[in-house]
Residue, then its C-alpha position, 0 to 999 in steps of 0.5 A: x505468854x509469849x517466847x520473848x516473854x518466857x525468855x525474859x523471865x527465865x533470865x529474870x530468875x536465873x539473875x536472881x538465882x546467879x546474884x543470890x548464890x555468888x555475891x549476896x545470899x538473899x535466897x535459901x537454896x529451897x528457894x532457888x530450887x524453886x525458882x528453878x523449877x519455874x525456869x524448867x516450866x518456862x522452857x514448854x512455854x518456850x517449846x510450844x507445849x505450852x501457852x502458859x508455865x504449869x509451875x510458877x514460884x510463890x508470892x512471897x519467893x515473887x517478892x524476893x525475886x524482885x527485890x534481888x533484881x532492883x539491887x542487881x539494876x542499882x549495883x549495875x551487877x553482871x552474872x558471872x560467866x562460867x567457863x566450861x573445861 
């Protein structure tokens, strides 16, 4: 897996993460504990530790990851920006 690939995925799951907690709950929050904990393994790829995440979230978590994403493309959702005091 390449950076740019690594990056690209992150943002995938932090969109269906970001959709899932503020506008439609679609995923439990174990779920999205899950999903987080891919991030984190995706940010070794990032660093160069690693070629590959050593932890990648389940085929049924998968599938709602992608299910969340087509409805963020078709309502043309934007993540929320979180300003910091």
């Amino acid at each position: 897996m390449t950076r740019t690939e690594a990056f690209d995925r992150m943002e995938y799951l932090r969109n269906a993460i970001a959709y899932s907690r503020h506008t439609e709950s679609m995923m439990t929050i174990g779920e999205g504990i899950m999903c987080n904990q891919e991030v984190a393994a995706l940010f070794s790829v990032c660093d160069g530790v690693d070629s590959e995440p050593r932890y990648i979230v389940t085929d049924e978590i998968e599938n709602k990851v992608v299910e969340i994403n087509k409805v963020i493309r078709i309502k043309l959702w934007q993540k929320p920006v979180i300003e910091i005091l």
